[in-house]
C-alpha positions in Angstrom: 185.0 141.5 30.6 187.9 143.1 29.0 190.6 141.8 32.1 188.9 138.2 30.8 189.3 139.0 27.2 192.9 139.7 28.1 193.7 136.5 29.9 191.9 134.5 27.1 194.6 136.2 24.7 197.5 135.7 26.6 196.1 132.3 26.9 195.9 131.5 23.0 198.8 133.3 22.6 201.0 131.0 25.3 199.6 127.6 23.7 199.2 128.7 19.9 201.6 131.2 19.0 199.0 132.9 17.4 196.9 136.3 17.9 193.3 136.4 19.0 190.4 137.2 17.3 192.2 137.2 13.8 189.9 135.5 11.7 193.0 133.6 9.7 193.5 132.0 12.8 190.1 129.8 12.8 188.6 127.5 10.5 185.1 129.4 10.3 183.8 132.7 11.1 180.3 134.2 11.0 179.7 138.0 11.8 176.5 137.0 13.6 176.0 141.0 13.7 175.5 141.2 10.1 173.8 137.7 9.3 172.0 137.3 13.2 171.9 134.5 15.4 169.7 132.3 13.2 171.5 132.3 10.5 175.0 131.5 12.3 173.4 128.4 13.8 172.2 127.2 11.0 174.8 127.7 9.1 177.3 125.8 11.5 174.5 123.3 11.9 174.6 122.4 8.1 178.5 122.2 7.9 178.7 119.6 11.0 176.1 117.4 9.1 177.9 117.7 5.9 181.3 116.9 7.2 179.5 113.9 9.1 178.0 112.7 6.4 181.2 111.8 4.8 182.3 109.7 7.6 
């Protein structure tokens, strides 16, 4: 796992210029650890229909 989190961050880091895993670096972020599963899909669910909505 960690020689494939490796390549995934030379990979962003090749195309993007950018560091992996910041959180700055992505338009949302859920610590699913502190708010579960659940929550994080529901969450994500809500903010797709939202932005949908306005379409």
């Amino acid at each position: 796992m960690e020689r494939l989190d490796k390549r995934r961050a030379s990979h962003y880091k090749y195309y993007t210029d950018q560091i992996w895993g910041l959180a700055e670096n992505y338009h949302l972020c859920l610590d699913s650890s502190l708010i579960g599963i659940e929550k994080c899909v529901s969450v994500i669910c809500d903010i797709y229909q939202s932005i949908n909505a306005g379409q």
